[in-house]
ChimeraX commands (.cxc) that place a marker at each C-alpha (Angstrom):
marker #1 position -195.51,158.30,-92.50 radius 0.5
marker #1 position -192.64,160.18,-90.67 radius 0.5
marker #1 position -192.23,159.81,-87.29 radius 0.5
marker #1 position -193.72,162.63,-84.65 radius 0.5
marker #1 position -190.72,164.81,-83.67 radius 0.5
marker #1 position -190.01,165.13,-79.76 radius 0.5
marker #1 position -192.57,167.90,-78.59 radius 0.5
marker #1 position -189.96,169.86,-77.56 radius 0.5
marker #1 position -186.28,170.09,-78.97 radius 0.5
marker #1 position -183.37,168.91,-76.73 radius 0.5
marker #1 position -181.29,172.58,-76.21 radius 0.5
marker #1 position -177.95,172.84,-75.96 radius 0.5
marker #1 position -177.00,173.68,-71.93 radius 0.5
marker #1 position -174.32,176.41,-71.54 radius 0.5
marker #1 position -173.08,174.72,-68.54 radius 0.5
marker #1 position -173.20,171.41,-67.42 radius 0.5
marker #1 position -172.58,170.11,-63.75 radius 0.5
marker #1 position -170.06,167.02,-63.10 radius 0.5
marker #1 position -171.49,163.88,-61.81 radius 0.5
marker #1 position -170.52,161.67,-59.32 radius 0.5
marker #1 position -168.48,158.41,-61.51 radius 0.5
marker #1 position -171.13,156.44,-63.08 radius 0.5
marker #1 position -172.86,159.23,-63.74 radius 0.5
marker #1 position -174.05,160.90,-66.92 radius 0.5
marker #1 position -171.45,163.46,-67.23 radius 0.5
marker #1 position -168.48,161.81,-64.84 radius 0.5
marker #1 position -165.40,163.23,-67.04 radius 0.5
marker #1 position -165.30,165.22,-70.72 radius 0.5
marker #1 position -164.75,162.32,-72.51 radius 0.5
marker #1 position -168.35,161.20,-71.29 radius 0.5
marker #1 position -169.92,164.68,-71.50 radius 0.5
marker #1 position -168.68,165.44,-75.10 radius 0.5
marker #1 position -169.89,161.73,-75.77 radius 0.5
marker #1 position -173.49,162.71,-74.93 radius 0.5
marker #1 position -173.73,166.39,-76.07 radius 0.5
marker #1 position -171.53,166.44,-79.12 radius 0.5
marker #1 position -171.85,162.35,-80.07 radius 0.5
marker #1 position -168.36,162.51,-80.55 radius 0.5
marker #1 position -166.61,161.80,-77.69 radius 0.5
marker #1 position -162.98,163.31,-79.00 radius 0.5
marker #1 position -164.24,166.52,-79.00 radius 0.5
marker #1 position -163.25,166.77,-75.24 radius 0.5
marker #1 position -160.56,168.64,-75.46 radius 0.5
marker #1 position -162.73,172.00,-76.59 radius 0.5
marker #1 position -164.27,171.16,-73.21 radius 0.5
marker #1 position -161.06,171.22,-71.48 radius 0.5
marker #1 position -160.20,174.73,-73.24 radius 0.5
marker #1 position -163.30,176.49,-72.53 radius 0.5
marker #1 position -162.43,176.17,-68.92 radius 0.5
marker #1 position -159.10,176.11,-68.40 radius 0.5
marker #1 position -159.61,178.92,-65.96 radius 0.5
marker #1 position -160.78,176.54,-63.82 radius 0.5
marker #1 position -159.12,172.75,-65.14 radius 0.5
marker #1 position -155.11,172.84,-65.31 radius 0.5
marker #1 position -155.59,169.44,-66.01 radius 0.5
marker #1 position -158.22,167.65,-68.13 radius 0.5
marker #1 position -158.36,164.58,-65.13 radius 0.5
marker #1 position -159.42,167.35,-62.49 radius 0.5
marker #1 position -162.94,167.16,-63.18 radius 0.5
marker #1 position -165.14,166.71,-59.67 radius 0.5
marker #1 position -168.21,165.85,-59.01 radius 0.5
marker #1 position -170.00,169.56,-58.49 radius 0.5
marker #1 position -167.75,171.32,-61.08 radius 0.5
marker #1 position -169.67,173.41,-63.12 radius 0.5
marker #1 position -168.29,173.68,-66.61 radius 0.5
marker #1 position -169.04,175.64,-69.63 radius 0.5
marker #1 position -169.82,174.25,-72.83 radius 0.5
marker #1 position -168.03,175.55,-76.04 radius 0.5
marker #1 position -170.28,176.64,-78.90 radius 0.5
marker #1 position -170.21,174.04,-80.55 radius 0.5
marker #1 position -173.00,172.48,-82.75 radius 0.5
marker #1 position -176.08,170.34,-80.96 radius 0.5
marker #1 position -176.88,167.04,-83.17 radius 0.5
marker #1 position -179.49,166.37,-80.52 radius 0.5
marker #1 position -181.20,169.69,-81.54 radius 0.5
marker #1 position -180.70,169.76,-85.20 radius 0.5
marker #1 position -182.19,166.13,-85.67 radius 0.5
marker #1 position -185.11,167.86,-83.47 radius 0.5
marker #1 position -185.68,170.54,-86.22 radius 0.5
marker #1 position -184.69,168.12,-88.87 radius 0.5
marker #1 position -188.68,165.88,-87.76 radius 0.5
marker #1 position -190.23,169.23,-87.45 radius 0.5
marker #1 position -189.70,169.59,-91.27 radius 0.5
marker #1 position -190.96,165.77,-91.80 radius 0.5
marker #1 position -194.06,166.55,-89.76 radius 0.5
marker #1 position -194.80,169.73,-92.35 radius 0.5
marker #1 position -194.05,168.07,-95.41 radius 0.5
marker #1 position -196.65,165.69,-94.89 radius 0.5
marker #1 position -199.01,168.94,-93.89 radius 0.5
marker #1 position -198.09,170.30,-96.70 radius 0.5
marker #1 position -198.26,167.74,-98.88 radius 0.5
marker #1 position -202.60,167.48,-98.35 radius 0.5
marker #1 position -202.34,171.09,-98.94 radius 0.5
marker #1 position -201.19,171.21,-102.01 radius 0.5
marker #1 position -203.30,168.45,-103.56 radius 0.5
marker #1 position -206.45,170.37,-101.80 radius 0.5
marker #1 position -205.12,173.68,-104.07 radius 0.5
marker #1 position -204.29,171.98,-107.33 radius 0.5
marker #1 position -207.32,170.79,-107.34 radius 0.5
marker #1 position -209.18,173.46,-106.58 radius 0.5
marker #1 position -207.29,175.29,-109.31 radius 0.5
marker #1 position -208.05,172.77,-111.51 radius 0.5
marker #1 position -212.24,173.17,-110.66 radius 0.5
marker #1 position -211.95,176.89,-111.53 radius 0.5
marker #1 position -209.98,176.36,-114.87 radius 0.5
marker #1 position -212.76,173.86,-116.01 radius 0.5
marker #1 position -215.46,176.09,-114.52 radius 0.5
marker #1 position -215.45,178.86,-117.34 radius 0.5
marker #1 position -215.87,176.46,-120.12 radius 0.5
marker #1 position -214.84,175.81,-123.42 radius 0.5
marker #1 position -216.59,179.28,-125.58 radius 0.5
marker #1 position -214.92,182.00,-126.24 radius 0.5
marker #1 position -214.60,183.45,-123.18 radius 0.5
marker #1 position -213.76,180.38,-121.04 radius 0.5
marker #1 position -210.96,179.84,-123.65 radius 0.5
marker #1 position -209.72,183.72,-123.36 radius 0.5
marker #1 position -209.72,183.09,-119.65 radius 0.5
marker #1 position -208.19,180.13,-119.87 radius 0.5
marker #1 position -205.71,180.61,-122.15 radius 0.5
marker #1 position -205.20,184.30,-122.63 radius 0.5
marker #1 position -205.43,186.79,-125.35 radius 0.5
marker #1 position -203.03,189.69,-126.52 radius 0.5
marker #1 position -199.79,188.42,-125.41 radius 0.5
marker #1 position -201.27,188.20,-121.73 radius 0.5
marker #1 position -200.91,184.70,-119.48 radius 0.5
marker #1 position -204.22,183.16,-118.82 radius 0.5
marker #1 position -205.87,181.25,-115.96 radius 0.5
marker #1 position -203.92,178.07,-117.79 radius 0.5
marker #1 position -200.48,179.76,-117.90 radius 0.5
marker #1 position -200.84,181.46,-114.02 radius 0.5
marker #1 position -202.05,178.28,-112.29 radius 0.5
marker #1 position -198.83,176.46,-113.79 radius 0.5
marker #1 position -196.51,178.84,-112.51 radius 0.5
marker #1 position -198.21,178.68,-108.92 radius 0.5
marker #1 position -198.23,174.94,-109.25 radius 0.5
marker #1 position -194.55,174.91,-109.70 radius 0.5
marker #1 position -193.65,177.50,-107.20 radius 0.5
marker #1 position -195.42,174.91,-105.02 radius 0.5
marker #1 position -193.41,171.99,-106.03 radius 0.5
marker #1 position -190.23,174.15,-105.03 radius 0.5
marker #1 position -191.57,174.70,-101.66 radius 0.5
marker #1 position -192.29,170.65,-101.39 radius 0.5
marker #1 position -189.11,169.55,-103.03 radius 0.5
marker #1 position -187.28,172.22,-100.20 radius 0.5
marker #1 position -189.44,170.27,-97.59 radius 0.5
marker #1 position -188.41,167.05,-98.24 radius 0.5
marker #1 position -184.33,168.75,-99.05 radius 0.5
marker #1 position -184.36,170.24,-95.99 radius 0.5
marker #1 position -184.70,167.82,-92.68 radius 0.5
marker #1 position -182.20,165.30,-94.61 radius 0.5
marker #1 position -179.67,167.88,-95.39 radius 0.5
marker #1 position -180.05,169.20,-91.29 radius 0.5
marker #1 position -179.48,165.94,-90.72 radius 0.5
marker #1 position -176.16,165.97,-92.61 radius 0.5
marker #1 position -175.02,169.12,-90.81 radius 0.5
marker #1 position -176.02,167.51,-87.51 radius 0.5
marker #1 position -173.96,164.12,-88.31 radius 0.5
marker #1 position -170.77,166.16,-89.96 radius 0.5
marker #1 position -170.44,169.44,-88.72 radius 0.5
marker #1 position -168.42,170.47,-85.52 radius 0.5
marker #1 position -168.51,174.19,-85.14 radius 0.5
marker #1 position -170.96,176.73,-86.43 radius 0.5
marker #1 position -173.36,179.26,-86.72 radius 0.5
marker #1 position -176.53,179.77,-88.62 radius 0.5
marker #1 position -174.89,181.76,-91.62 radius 0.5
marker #1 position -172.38,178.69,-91.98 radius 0.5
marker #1 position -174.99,175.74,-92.33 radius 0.5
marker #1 position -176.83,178.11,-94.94 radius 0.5
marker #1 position -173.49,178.08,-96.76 radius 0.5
marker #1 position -173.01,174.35,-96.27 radius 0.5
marker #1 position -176.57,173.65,-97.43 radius 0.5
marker #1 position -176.75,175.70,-100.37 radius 0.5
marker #1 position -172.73,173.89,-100.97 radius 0.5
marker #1 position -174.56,170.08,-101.24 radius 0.5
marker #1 position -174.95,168.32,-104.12 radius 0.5
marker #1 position -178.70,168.28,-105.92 radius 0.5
marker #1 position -180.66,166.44,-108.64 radius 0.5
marker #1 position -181.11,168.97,-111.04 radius 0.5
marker #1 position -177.96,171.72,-110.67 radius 0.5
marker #1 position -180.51,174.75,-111.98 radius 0.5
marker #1 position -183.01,173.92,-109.23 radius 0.5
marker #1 position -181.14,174.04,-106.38 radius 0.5
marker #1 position -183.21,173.23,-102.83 radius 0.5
marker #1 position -181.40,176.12,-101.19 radius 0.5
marker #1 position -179.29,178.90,-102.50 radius 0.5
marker #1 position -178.30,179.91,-105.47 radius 0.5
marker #1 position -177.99,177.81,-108.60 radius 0.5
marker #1 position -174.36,176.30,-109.05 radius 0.5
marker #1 position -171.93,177.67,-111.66 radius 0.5
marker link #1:1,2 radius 0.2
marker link #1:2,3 radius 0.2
marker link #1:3,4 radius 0.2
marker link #1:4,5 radius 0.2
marker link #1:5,6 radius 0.2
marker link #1:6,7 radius 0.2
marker link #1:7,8 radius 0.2
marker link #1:8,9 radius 0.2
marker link #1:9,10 radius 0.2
marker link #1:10,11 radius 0.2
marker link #1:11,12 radius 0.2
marker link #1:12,13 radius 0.2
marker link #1:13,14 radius 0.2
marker link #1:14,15 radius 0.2
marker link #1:15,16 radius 0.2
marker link #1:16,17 radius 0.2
marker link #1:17,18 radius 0.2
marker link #1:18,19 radius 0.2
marker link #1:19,20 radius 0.2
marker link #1:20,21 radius 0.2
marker link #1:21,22 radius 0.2
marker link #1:22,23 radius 0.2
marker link #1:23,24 radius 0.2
marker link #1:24,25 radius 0.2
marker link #1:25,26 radius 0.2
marker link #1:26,27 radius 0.2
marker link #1:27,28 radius 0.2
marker link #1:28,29 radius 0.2
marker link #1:29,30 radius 0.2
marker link #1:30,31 radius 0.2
marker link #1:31,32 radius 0.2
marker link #1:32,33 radius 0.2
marker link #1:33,34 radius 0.2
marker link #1:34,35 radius 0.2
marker link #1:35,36 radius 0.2
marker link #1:36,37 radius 0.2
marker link #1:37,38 radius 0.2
marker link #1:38,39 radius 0.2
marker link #1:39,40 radius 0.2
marker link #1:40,41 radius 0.2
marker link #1:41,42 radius 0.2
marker link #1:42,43 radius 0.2
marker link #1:43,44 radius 0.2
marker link #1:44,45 radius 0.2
marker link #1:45,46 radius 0.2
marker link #1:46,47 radius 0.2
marker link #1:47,48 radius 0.2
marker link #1:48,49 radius 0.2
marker link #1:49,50 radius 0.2
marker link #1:50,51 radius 0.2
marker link #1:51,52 radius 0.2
marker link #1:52,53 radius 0.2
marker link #1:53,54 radius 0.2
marker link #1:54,55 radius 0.2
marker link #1:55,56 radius 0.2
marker link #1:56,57 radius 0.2
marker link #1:57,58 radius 0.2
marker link #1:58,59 radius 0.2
marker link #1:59,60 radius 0.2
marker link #1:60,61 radius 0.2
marker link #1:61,62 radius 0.2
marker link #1:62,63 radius 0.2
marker link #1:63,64 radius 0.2
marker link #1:64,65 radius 0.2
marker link #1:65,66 radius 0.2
marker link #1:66,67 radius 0.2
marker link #1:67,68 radius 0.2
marker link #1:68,69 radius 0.2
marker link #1:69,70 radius 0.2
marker link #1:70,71 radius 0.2
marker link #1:71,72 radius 0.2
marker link #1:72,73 radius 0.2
marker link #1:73,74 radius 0.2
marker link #1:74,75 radius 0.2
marker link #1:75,76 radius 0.2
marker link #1:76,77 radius 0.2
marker link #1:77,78 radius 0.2
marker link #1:78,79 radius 0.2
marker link #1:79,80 radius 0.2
marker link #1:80,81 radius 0.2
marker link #1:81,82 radius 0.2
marker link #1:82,83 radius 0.2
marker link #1:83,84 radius 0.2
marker link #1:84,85 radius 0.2
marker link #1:85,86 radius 0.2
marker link #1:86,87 radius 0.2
marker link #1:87,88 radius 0.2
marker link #1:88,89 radius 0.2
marker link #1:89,90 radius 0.2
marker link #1:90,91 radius 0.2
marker link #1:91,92 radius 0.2
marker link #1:92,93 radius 0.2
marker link #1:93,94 radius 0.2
marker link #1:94,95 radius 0.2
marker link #1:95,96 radius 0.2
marker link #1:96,97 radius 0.2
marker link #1:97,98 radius 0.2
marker link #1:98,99 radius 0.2
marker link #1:99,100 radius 0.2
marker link #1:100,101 radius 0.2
marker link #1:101,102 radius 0.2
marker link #1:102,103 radius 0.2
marker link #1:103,104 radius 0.2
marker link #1:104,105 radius 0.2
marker link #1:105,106 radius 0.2
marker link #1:106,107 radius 0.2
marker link #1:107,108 radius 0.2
marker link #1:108,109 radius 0.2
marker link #1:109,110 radius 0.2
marker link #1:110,111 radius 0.2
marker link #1:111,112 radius 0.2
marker link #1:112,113 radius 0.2
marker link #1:113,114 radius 0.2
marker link #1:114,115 radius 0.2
marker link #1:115,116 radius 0.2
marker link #1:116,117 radius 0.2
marker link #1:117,118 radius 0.2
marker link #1:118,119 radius 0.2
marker link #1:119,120 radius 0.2
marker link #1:120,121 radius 0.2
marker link #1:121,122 radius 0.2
marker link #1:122,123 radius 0.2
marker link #1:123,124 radius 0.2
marker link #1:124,125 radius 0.2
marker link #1:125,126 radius 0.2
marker link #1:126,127 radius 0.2
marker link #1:127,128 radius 0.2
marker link #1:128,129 radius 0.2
marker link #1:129,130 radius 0.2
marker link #1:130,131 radius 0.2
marker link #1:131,132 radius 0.2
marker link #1:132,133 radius 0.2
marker link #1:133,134 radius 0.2
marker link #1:134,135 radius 0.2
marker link #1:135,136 radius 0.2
marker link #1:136,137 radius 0.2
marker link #1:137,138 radius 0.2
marker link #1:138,139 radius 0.2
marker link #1:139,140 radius 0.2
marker link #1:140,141 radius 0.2
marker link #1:141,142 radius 0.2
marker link #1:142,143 radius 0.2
marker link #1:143,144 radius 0.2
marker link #1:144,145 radius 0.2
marker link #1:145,146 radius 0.2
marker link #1:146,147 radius 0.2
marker link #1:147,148 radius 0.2
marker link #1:148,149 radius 0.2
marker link #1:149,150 radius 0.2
marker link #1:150,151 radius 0.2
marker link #1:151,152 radius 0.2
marker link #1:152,153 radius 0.2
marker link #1:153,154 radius 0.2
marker link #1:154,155 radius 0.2
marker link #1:155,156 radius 0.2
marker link #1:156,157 radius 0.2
marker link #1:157,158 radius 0.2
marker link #1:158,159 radius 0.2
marker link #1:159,160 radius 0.2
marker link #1:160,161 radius 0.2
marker link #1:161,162 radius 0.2
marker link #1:162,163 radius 0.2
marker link #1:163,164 radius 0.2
marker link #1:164,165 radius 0.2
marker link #1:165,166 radius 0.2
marker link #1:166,167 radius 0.2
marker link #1:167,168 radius 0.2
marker link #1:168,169 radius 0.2
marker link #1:169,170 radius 0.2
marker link #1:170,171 radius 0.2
marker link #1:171,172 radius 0.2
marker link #1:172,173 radius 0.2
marker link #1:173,174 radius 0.2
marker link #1:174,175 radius 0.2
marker link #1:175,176 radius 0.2
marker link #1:176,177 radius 0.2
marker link #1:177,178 radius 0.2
marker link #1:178,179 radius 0.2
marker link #1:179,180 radius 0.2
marker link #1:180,181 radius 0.2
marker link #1:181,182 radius 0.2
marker link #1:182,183 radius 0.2
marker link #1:183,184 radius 0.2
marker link #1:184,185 radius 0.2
marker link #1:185,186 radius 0.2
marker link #1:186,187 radius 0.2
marker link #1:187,188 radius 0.2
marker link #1:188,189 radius 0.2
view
């Protein structure tokens, strides 16, 4: 069973407020270390506010600094066990439905009729033929849901600096099972 997801998200401050040393967030190295998990990515720190830094050792306790845009890991793992708390959801969902489809396929019976409905007549789908399709669609939308929170999880462990339309581009970019069932995007060529 996947583990509950915080009830609310860790966001990503705009600003953050120097501590005294010893503190959380007592020099960049030490705030990129627990925003970014990466403490090297200082420096864009440093930039965003060199209006106010001239050098990176000038931080004081009181300084408020801005944040670069820069990608959350806290936030994306967050959305990443929202997706593992669905899927399970989901999951009961789905075997409720199929089966339910399955009750009204073997509810018209095997005569003539039943059969028409079940299989179709005159080059038209039947009950048989529609169900499947739905079925499948379904599996999609479960294999997506399981896809999903481990490739957000990839983004959050790799990526730097993004926006939305850029982790779209990387997901749809990864690697999958079966190339003409892609998880996200566009089959790959």
């Amino acid at each position: 069973m996947a583990p509950e997801p915080d009830p609310k998200p860790p966001e990503r401050p705009d600003t953050i407020t120097v501590t005294p040393p010893g503190g959380d967030y007592d020099s960049l190295w030490e705030i990129a270390q627990r925003l970014f998990e990466d403490p090297t990515r200082w420096e864009s720190i440093y930039q965003a506010n060199r209006d106010v830094l001239d050098n990176p050792n000038d931080v004081r306790p009181g300084m408020r600094l801005r944040l670069p845009m820069e990608i959350y890991p806290g936030h994306i793992r967050a959305a990443a066990g929202g997706f593992d708390t669905e899927k399970h959801d989901l999951g009961e969902f789905v075997n409720a439905a199929a089966a339910e489809l399955n009750a009204i396929g073997n509810f018209w019976g095997d005569d003539k009729l039943g059969t028409t409905f079940f299989k179709g007549e005159g080059g038209r789908m039947g009950y048989e033929a529609v169900s499947g399709q739905i079925i499948e669609g379904i599996d999609v939308l479960q294999d997506a849901h399981h896809e999903i929170p481990k490739r957000l999880r990839l983004v959050a462990d790799r990526t730097e600096v993004t926006d939305w339309e850029n982790v779209t581009t990387v997901l749809a970019a990864l690697p999958t099972p079966d190339p003409d069932r892609p998880i996200w995007g566009e089959p790959h060529r």
